[in-house]
C-alpha positions in Angstrom: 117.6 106.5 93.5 119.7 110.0 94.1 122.4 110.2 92.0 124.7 112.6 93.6 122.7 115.9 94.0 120.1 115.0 91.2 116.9 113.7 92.6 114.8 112.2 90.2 111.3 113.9 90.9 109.4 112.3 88.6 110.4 108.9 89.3 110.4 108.9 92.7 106.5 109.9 92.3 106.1 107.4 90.1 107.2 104.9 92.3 105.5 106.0 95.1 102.3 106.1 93.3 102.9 101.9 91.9 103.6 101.3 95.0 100.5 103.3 96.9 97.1 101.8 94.4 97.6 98.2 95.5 97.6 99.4 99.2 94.6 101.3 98.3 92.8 98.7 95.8 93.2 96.7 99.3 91.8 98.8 101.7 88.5 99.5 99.7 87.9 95.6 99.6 89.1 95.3 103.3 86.6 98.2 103.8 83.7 96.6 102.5 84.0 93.5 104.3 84.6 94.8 107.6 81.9 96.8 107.1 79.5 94.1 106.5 80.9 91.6 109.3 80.4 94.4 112.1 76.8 95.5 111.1 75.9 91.3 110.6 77.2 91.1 113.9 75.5 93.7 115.5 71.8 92.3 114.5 70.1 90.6 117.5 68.2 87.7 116.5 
């Protein structure tokens, strides 16, 4: 994406951001479930 000494700024954030929600979108449900597995597994009885 750099086109001899012009570096597209804003399209280089842009990219970076498409690229960083569904990393994101997957963490917070990864979060959630690991969350729940250790605490259900940590219950005696």
């Amino acid at each position: 994406m750099i086109f001899g000494d012009v570096v597209p700024q804003g399209q280089l954030a842009a990219a970076s951001l498409l690229v960083s929600i569904p990393v994101v979108v997957m963490y917070g449900f990864g979060q959630r479930f690991l969350t729940e597995g250790l605490t259900a597994g940590a219950v005696k009885g």
